[in-house]
C-alpha positions, -999 to 999 in steps of 0.1 A, spaced: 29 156 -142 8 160 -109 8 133 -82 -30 120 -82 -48 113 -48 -65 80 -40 -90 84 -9 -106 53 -1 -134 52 22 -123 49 66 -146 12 61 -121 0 46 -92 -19 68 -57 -5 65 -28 -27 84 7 -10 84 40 -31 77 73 -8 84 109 -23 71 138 -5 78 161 -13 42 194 -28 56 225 -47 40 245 -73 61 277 -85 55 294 -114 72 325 -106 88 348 -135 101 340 -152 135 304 -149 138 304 -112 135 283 -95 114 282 -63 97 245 -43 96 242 -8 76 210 10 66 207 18 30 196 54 17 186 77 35 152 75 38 150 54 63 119 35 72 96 23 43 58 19 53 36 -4 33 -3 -5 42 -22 -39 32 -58 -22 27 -87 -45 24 -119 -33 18 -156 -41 35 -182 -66 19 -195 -51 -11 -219 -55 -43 -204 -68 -75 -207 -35 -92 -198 -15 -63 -166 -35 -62 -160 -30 -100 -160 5 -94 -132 3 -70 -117 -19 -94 -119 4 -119 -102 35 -99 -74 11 -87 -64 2 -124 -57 38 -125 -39 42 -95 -21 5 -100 17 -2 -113 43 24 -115 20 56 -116 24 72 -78 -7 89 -58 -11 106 -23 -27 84 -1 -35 82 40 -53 56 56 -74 78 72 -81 107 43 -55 127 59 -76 130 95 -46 123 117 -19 105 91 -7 131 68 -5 114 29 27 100 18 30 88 -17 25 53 -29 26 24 -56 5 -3 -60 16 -33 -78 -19 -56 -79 -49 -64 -59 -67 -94 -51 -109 -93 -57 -125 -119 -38 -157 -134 -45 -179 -145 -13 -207 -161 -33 -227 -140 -59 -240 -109 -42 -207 -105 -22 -167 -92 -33 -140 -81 -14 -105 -64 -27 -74 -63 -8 -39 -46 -21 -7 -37 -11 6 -3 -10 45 6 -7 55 38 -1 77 54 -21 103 87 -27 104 103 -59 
């Protein structure tokens, strides 16, 4: 089954988290024991919030994240592949939020991941 892509448009803000997996052990005397797991090495996730938009404007964003939300991967760069090549993602939930009646915003999480 083909990896979808999910371009979102450059108004939207994009903040990168990077955590390096890592399991520590405690070893007698204060000493402790740090080793990277896998081999993939650093794990990127992007918290992506989007501009002020119309209700139904929002709901149509809404709409293309449910397909693009939970377990199902997709190509995605926070700049539509102008300078940061796409790397696949996941993304668990979003947030909608409502500034008054003309207004919404959405914000998600995206965490990278290797298949």
């Amino acid at each position: 089954m083909p990896i979808a892509i999910l371009e979102l448009p450059p108004t939207w803000d994009a903040i990168k988290k990077v955590s390096i997996p890592v399991t520590r052990t405690k070893l007698g005397d204060g000493y402790e024991q740090i080793v990277v797991e896998g081999t993939t090495g650093a794990i990127e996730e992007w918290d992506v919030r989007s501009p002020t938009m119309p209700p139904q404007y929002a709901q149509d964003r809404l709409n293309q994240l449910r397909v693009f939300s939970g377990m199902n991967p997709f190509y995605w760069s926070p700049d539509n592949e102008l300078t940061i090549p796409k790397k696949i993602f996941t993304c668990e939930g979003w947030t909608l939020i409502r500034l008054g009646l003309m207004a919404h915003q959405i914000s998600a999480t995206f965490k990278q991941t290797f298949i």
